[in-house]
C-alpha positions in Angstrom: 175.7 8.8 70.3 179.2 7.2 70.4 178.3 6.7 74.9 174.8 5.4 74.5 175.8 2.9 71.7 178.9 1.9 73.4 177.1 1.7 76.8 173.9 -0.7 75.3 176.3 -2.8 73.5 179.1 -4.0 76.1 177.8 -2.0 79.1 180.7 0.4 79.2 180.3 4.2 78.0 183.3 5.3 75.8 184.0 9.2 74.9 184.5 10.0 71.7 188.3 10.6 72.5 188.5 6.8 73.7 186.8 5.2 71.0 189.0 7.2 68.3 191.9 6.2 70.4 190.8 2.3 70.6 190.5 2.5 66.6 193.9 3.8 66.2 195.2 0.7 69.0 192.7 -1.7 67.4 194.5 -0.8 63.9 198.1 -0.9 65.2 197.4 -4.6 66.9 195.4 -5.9 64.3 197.4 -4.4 61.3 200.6 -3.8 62.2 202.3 -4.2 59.4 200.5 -1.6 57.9 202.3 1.0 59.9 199.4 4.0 58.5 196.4 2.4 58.8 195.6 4.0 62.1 196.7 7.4 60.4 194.6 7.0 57.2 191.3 5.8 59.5 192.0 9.1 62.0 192.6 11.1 59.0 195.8 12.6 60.9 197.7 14.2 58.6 201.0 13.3 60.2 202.2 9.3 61.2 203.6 10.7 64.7 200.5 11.4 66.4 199.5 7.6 65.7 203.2 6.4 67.2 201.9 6.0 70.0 199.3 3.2 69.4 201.4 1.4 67.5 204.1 1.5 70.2 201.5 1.0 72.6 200.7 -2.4 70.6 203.8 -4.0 70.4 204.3 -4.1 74.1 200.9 -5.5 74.3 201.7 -8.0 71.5 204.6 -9.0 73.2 202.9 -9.2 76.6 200.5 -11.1 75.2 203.8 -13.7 73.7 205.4 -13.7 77.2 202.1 -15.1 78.6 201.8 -17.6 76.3 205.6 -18.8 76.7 204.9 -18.8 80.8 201.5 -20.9 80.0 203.4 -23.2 78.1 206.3 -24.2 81.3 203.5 -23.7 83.9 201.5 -26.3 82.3 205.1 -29.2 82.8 
């Protein structure tokens, strides 16, 4: 179900495995300083198998604050 509903609604087919791992990245990026969420909405029983996501996040958060520094002197 998780495929076909993926697949009709932005025309990429997710495995189950991905779309629980995009929940646990999506919680780490979005609520990071909530450093369980993505354990409490994967119901694992132990923070270290969601470490990770979270770590996995941060580089992405600060990608994403390099990029927007570079913009900033490209634009001069």
């Amino acid at each position: 179900m998780i495929r076909r509903t993926a697949l009709a609604t932005v025309g990429v087919e997710v495995s189950p495995h991905l779309f629980r791992t995009s929940g646990a990245s999506a919680a780490a990026t979005h609520g990071g300083e909530n450093p369980y969420l993505a354990s409490a909405l994967l119901h694992h029983t132990h923070p270290s198998v969601t470490n990770a996501h979270y770590n996995r996040a941060t580089s992405l958060s600060a990608a994403e604050s390099l990029r927007k520094i570079v913009r900033q002197y490209e634009k001069k």
